[in-house]
TIMAR-173886 format. One record per residue: residue in three letters; chain; x, y, z of N, C-alpha, C, CB in turn. Coordinates in steps of 0.05 Angstrom, whole numbers, plus 5000, padded with zeros to 4 digits. Glycine has a CB too. Layout:
<batis>
("ALA"; "A"; (X; Y; Z); (X; Y; Z); (X; Y; Z); (X; Y; Z));
...
</batis>
This chain:
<batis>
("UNK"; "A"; (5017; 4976; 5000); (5000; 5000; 5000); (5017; 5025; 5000); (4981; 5000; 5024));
("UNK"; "A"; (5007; 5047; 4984); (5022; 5070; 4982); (5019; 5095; 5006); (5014; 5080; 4954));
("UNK"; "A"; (5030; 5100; 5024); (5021; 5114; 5043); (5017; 5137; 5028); (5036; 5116; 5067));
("UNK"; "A"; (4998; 5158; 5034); (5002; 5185; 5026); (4996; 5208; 5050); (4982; 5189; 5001));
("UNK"; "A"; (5015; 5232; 5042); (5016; 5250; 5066); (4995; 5274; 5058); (5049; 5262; 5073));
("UNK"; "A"; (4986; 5273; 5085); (4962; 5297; 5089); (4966; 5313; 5086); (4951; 5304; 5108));
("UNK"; "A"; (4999; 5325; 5085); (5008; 5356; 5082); (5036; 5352; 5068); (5010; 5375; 5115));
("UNK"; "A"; (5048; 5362; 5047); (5071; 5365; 5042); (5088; 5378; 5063); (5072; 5375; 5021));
("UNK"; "A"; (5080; 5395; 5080); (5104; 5406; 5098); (5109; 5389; 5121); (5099; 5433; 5109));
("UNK"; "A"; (5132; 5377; 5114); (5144; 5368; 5144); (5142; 5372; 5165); (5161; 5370; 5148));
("UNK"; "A"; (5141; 5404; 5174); (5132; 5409; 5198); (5114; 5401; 5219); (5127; 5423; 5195));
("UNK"; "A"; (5089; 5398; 5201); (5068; 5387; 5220); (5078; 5365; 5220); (5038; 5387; 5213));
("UNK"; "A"; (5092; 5338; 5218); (5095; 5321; 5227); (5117; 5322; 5250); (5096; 5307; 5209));
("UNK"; "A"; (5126; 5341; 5257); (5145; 5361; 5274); (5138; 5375; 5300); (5151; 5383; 5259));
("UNK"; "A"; (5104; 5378; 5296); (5086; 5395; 5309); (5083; 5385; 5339); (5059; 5397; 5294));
("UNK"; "A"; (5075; 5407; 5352); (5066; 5401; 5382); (5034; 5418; 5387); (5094; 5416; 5407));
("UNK"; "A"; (5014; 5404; 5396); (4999; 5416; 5396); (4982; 5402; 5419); (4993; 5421; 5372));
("UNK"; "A"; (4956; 5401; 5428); (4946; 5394; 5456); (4943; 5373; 5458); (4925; 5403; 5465));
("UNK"; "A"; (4943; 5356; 5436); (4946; 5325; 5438); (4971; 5322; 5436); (4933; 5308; 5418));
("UNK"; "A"; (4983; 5318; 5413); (5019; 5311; 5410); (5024; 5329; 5423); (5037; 5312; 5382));
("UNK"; "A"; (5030; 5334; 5458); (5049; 5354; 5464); (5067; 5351; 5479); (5041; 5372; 5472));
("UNK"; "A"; (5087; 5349; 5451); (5117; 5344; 5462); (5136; 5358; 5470); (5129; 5335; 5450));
("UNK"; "A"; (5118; 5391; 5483); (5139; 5411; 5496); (5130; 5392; 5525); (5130; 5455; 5493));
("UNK"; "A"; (5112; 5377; 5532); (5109; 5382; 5564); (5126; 5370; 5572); (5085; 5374; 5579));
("UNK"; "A"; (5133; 5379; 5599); (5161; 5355; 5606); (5161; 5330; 5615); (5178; 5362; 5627));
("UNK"; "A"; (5139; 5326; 5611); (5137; 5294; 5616); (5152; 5277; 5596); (5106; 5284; 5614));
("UNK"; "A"; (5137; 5289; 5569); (5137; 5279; 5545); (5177; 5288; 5544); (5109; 5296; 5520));
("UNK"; "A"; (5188; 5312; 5548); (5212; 5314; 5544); (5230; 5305; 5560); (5216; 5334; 5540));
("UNK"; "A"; (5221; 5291; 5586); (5238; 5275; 5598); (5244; 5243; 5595); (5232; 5280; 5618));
("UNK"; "A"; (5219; 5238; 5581); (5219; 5203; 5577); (5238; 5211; 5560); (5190; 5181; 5565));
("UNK"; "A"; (5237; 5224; 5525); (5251; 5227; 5508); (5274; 5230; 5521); (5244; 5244; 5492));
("UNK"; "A"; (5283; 5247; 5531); (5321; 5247; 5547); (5322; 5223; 5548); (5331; 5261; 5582));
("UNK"; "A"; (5311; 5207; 5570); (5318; 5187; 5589); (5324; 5158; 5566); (5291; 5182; 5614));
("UNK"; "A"; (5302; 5163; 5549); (5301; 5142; 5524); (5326; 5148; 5505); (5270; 5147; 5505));
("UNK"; "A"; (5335; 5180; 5497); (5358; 5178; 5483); (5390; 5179; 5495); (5354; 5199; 5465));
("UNK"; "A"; (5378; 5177; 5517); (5415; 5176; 5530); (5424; 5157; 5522); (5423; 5173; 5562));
("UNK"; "A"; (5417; 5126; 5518); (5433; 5112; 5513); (5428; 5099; 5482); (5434; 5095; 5536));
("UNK"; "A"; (5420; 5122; 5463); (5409; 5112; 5428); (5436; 5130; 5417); (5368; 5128; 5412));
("UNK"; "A"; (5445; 5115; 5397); (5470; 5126; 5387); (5456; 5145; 5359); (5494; 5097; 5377));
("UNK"; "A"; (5432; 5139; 5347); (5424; 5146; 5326); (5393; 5152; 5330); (5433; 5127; 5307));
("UNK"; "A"; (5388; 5160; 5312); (5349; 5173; 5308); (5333; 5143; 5307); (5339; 5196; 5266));
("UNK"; "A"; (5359; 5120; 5288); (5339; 5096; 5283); (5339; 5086; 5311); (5347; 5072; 5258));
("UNK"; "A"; (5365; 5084; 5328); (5360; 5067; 5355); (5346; 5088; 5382); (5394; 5053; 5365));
("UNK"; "A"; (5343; 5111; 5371); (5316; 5125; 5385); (5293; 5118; 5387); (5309; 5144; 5379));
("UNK"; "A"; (5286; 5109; 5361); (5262; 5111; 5351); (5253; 5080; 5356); (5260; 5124; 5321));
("UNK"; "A"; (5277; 5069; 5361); (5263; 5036; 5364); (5256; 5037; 5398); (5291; 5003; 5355));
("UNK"; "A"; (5287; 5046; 5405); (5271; 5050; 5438); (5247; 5063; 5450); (5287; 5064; 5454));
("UNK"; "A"; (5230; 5086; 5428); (5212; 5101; 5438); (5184; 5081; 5428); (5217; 5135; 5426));
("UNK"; "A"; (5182; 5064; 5408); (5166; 5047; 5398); (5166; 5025; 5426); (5178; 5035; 5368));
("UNK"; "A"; (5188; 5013; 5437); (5187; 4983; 5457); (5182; 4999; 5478); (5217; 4958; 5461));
("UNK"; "A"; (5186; 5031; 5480); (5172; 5041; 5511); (5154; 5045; 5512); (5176; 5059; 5524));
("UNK"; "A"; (5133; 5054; 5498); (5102; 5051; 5496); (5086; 5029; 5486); (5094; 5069; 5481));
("UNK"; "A"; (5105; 5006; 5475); (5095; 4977; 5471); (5092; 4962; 5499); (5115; 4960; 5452));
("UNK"; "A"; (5107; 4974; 5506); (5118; 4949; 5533); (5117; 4956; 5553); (5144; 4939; 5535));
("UNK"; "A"; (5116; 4975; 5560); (5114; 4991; 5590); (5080; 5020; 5590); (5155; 5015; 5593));
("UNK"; "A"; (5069; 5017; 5569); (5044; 5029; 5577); (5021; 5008; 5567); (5040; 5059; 5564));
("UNK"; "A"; (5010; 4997; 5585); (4992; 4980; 5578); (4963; 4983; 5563); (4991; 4970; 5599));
("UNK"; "A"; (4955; 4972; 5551); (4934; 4977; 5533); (4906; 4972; 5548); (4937; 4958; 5508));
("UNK"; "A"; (4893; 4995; 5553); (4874; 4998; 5577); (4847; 4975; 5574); (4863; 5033; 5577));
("UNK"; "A"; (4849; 4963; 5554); (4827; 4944; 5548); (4835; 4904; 5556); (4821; 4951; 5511));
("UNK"; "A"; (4874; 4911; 5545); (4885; 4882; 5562); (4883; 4879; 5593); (4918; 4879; 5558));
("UNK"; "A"; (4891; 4911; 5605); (4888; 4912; 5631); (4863; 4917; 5644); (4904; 4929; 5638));
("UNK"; "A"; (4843; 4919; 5636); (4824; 4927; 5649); (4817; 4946; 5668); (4820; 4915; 5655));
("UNK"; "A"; (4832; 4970; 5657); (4838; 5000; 5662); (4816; 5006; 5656); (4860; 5015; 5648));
("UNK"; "A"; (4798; 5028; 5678); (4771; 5044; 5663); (4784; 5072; 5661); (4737; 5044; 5685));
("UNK"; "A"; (4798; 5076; 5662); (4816; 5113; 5657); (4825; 5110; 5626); (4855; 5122; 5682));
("UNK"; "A"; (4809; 5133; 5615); (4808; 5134; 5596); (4833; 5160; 5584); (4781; 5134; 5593));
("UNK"; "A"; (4853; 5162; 5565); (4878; 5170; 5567); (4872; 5186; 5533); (4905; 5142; 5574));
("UNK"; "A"; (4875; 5211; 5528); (4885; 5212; 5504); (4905; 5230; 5488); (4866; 5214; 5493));
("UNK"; "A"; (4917; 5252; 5514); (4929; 5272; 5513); (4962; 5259; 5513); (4918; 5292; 5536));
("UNK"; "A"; (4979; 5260; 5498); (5016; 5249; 5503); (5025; 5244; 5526); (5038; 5267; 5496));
("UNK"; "A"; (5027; 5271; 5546); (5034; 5268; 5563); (5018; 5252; 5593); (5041; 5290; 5561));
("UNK"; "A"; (4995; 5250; 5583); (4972; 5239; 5606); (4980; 5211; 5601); (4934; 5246; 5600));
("UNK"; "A"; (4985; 5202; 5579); (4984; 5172; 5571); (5007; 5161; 5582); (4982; 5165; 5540));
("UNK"; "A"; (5034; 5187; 5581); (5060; 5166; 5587); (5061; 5180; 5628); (5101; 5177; 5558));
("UNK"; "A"; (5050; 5197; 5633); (5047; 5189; 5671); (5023; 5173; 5681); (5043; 5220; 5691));
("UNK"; "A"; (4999; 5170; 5669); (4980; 5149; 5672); (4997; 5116; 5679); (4962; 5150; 5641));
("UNK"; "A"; (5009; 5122; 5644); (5018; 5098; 5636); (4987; 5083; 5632); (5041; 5084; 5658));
("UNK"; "A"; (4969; 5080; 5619); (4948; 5072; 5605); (4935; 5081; 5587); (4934; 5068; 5616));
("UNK"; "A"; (4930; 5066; 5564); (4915; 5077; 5546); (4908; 5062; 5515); (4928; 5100; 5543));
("UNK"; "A"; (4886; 5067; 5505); (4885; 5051; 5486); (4906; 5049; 5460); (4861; 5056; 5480));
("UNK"; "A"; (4902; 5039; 5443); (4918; 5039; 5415); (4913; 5068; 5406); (4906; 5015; 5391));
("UNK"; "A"; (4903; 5097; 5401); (4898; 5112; 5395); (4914; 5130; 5423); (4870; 5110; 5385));
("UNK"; "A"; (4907; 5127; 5446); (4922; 5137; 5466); (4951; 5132; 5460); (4913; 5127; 5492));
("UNK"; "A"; (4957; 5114; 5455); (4986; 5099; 5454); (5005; 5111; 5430); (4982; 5064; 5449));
("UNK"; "A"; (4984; 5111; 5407); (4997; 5129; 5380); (5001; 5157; 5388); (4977; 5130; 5350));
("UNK"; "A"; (4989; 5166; 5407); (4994; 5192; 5414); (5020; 5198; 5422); (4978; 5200; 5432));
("UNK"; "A"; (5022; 5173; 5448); (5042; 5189; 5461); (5068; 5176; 5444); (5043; 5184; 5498));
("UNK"; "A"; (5074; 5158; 5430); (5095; 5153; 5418); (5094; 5163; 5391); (5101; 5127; 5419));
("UNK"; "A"; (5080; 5180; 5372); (5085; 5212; 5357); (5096; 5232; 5379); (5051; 5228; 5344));
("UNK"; "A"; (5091; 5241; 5398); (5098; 5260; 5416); (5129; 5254; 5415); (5084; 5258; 5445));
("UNK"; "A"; (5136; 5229; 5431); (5160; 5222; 5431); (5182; 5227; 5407); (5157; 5198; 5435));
("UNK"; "A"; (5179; 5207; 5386); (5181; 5210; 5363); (5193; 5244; 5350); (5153; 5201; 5357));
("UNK"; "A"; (5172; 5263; 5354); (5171; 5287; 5341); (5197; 5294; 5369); (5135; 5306; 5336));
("UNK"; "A"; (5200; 5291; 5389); (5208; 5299; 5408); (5236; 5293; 5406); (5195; 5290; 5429));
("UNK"; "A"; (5243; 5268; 5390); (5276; 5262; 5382); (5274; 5276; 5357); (5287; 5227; 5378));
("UNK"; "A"; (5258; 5290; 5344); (5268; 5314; 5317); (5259; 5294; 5299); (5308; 5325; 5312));
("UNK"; "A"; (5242; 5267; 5296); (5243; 5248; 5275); (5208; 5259; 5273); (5254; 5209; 5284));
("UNK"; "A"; (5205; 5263; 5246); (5177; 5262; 5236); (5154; 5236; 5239); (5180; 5267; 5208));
("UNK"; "A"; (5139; 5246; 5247); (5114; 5216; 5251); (5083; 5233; 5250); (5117; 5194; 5292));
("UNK"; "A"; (5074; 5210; 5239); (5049; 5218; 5239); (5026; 5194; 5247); (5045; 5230; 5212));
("UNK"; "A"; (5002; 5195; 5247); (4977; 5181; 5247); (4967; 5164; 5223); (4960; 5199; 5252));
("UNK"; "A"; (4965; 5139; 5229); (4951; 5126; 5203); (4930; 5108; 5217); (4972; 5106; 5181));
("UNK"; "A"; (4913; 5092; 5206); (4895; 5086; 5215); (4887; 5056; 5193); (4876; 5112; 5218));
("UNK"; "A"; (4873; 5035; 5207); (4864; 5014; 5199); (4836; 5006; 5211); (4883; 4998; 5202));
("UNK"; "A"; (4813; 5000; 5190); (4791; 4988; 5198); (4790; 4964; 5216); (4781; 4983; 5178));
("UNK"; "A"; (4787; 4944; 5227); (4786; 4920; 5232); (4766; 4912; 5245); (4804; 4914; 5242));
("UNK"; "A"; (4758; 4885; 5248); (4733; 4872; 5254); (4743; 4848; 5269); (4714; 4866; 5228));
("UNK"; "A"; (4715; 4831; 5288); (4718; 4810; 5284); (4729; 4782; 5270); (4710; 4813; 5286));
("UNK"; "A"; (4728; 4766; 5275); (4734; 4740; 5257); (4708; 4736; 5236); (4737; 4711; 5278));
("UNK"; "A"; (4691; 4743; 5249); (4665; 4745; 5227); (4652; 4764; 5220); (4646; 4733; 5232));
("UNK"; "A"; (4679; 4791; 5221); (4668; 4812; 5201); (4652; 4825; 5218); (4651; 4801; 5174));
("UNK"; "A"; (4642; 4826; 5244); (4616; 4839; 5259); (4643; 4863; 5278); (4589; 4807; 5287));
("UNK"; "A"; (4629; 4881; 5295); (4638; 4900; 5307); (4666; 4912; 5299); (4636; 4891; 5330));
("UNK"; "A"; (4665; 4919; 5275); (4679; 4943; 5264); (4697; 4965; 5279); (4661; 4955; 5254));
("UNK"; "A"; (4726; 4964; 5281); (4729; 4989; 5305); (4751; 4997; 5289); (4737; 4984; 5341));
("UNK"; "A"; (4751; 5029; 5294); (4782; 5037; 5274); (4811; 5040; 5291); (4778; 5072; 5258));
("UNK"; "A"; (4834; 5022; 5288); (4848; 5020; 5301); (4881; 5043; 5295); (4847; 4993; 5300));
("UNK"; "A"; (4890; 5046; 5317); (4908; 5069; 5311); (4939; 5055; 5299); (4913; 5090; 5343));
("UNK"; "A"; (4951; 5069; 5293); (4983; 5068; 5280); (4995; 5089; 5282); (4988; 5061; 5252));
("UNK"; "A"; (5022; 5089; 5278); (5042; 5112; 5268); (5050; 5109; 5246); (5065; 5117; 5281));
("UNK"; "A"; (5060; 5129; 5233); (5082; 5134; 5213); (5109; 5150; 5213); (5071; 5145; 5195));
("UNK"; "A"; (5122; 5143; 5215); (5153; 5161; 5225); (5161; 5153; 5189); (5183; 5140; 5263));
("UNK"; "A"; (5177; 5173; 5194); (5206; 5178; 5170); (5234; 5183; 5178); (5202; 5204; 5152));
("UNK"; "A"; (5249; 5162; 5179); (5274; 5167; 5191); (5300; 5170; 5172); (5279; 5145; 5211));
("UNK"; "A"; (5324; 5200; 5182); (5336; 5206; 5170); (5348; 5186; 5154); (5345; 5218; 5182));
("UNK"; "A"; (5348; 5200; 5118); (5365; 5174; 5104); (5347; 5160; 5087); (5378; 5152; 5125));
("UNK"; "A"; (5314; 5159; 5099); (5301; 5134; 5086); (5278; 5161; 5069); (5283; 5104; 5116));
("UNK"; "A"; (5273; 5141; 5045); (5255; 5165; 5029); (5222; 5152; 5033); (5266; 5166; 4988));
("UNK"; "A"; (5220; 5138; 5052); (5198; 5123; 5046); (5187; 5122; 5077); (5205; 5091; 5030));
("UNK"; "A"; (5160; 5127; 5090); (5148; 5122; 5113); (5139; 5096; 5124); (5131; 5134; 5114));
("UNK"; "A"; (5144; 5091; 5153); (5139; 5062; 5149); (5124; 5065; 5175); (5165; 5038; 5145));
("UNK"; "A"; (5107; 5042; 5180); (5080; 5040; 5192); (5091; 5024; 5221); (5054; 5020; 5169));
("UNK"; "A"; (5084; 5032; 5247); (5082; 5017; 5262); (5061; 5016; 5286); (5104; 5018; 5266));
("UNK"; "A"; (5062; 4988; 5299); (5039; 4994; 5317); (5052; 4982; 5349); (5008; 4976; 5303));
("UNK"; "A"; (5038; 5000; 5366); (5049; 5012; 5396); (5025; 4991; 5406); (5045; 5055; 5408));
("UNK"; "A"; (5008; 4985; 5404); (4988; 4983; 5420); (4990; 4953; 5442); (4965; 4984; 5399));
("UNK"; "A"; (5006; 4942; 5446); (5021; 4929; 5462); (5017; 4891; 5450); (5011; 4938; 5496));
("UNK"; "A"; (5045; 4878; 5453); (5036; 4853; 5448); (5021; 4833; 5470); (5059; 4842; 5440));
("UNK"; "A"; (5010; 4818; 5463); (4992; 4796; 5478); (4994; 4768; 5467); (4961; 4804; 5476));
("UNK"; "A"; (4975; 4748; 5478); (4978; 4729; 5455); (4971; 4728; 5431); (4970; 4712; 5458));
("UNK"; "A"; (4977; 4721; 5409); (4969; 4732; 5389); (4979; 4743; 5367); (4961; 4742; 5394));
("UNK"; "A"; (4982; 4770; 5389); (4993; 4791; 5372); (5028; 4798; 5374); (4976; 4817; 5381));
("UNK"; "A"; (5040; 4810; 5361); (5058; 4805; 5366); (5074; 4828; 5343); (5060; 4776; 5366));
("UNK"; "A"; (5077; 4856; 5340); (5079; 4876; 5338); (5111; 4880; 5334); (5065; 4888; 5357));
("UNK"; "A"; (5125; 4887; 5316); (5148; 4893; 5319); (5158; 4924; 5305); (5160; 4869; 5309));
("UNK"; "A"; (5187; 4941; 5319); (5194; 4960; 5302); (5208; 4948; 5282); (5207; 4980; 5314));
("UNK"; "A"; (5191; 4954; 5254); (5210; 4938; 5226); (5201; 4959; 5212); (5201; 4904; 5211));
("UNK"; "A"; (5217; 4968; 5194); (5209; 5000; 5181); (5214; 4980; 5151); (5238; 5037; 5190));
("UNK"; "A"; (5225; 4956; 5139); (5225; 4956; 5108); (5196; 4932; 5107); (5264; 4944; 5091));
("UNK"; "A"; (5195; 4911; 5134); (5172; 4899; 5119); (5153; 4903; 5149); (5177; 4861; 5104));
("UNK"; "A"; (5123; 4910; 5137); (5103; 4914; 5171); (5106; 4886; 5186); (5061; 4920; 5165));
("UNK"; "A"; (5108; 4890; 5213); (5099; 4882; 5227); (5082; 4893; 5252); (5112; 4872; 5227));
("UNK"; "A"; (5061; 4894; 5236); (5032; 4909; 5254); (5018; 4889; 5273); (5003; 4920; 5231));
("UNK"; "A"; (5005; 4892; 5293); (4988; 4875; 5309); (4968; 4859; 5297); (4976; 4889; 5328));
("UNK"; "A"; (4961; 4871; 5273); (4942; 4854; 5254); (4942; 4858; 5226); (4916; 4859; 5260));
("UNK"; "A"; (4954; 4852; 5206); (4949; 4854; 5179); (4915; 4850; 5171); (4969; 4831; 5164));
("UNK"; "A"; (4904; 4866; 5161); (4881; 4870; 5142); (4871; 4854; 5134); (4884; 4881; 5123));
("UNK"; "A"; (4844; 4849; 5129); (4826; 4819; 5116); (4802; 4837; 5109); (4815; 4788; 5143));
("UNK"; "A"; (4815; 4840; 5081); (4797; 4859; 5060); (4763; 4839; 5054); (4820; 4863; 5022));
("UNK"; "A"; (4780; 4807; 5053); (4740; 4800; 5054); (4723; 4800; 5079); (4731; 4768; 5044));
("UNK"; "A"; (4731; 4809; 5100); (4716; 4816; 5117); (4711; 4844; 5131); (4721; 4801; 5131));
("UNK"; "A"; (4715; 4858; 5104); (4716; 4885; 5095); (4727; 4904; 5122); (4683; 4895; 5083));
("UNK"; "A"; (4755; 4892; 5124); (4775; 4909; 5134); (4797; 4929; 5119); (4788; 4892; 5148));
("UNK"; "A"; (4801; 4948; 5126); (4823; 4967; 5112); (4842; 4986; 5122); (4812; 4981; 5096));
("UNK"; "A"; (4861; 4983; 5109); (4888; 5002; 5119); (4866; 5031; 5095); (4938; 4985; 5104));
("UNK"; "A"; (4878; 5050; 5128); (4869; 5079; 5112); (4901; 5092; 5101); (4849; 5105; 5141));
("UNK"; "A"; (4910; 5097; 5076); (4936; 5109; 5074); (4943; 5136; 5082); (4943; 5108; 5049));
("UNK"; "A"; (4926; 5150; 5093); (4933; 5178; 5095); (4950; 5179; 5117); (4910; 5197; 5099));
("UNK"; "A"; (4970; 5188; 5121); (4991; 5197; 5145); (4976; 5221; 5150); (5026; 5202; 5137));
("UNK"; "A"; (4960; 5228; 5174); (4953; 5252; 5186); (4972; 5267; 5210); (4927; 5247; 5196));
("UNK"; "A"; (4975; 5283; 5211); (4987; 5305; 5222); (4977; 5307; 5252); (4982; 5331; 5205));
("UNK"; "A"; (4956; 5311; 5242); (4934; 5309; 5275); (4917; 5287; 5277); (4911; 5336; 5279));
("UNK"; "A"; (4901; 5273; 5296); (4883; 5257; 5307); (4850; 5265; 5285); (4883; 5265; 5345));
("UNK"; "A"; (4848; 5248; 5278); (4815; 5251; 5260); (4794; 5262; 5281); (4800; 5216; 5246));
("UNK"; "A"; (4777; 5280; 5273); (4759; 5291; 5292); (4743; 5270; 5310); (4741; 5308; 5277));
("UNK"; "A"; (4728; 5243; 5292); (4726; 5219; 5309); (4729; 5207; 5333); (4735; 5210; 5304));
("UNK"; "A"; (4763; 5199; 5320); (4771; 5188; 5346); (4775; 5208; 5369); (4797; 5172; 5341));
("UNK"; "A"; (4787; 5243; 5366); (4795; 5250; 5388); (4763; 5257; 5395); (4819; 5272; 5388));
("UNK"; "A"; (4742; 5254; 5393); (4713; 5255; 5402); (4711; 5238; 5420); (4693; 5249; 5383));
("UNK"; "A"; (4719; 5217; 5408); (4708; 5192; 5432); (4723; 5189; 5450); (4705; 5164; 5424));
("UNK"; "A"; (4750; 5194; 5450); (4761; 5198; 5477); (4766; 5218; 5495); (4777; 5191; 5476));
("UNK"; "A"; (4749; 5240; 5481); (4748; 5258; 5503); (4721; 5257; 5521); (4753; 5286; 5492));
("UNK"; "A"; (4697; 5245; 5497); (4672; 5246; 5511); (4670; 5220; 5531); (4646; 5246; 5490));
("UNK"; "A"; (4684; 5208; 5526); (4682; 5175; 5549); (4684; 5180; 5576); (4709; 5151; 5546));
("UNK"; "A"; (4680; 5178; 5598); (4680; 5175; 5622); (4697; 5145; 5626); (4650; 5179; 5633));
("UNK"; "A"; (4697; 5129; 5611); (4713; 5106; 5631); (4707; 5084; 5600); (4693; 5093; 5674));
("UNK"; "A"; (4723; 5069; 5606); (4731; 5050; 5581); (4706; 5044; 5572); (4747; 5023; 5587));
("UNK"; "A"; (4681; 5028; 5580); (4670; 5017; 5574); (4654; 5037; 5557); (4662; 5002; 5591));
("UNK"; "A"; (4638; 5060; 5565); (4629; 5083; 5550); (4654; 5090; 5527); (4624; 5109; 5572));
("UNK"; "A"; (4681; 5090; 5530); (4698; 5087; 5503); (4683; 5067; 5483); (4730; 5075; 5509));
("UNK"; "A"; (4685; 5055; 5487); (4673; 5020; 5482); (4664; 5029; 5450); (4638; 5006; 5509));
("UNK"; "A"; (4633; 5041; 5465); (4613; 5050; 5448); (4613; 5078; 5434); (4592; 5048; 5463));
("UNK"; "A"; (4635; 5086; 5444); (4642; 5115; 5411); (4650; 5113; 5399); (4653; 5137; 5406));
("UNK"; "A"; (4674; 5093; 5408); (4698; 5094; 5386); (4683; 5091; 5360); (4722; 5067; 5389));
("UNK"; "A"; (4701; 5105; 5334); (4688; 5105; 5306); (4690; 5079; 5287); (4701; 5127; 5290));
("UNK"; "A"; (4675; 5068; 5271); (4674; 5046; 5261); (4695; 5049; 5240); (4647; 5038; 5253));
("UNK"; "A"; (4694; 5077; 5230); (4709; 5076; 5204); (4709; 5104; 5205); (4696; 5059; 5178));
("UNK"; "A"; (4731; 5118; 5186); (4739; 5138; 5173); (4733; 5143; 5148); (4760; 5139; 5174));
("UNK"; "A"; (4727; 5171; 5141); (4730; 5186; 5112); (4750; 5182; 5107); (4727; 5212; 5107));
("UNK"; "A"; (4750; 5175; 5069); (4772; 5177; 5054); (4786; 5156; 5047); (4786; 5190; 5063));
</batis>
């Protein structure tokens, strides 16, 4: 699949703003603490991917009702869904100077029923001309998620006959949608029932 970018200017994938906000010092201290010992942007960027894989738990494995969607809430919480989780590791990300953005995938059941749109990143790291897709949202059984920037390894590859889909747009910011439903939720289970089935475009 061909990713395509929402904005030609780099910047916004650079950006800090009330969701990605990677001036707060939360967000700029994990980043220190994460690049003290990365010799490069790529071994930054792998450490900032296995710290929000692996150490913020996915509020639906844990059975967390605190609902997380702001960067810095997600990495002192430490909980939050796959959309919480893409947040705070774009924050990060933009926070070591490496561009990332938002992508998004349909997915369903095994039989195609309850539809939910699941989060991703996109980073571009110095050197490479091409964006590559990864997913934070933590491994389990199952799943099993890795940082690999030439072939995906996402938590779930796509099953177009059970009318699932990768969305290609690299967005800059969070789709009006999803940041809806996690701001209007009171506690996971009310997440449950907003989250969006699917995206424009």
């Amino acid at each position: 699949m061909e990713l395509i970018l929402e904005t030609a200017d780099l910047s916004a994938y650079l950006a800090a703003d009330d969701v990605i906000d990677h001036t707060h010092p939360t967000v700029r201290g994990t980043a220190a603490a994460l690049s003290a010992d990365a010799c490069d942007p790529h071994d930054y960027a792998r450490a900032a991917f296995e710290f929000v894989r692996d150490t913020i738990p996915h509020s639906f494995d844990a059975g967390d009702d605190r609902v997380t969607w702001r960067a810095s809430d997600v990495l002192e919480r430490r909980t939050g869904i796959c959309h919480a989780k893409a947040h705070a590791l774009t924050a990060l990300l933009r926070a070591g100077s490496v561009p990332a953005g938002l992508c998004y995938q349909r997915l369903t059941e095994d039989d195609g029923s309850e539809p939910v749109v699941h989060g991703l990143v996109a980073l571009l790291l110095p050197g490479r001309e091409r964006w590559s897709r990864i997913d934070a949202r933590g491994n389990k059984p199952g799943v099993d998620a890795r940082f690999s920037l030439d072939e995906e390894r996402l938590a779930w590859p796509v099953r177009p006959e059970l009318g699932e889909a990768d969305y290609p747009l690299i967005r800059a910011t969070p789709p009006a949608p999803v940041l809806a439903s996690l701001r209007g939720a009171r506690d996971r289970s009310e997440l449950a029932a907003l989250l969006p089935t699917e995206l424009p475009g």
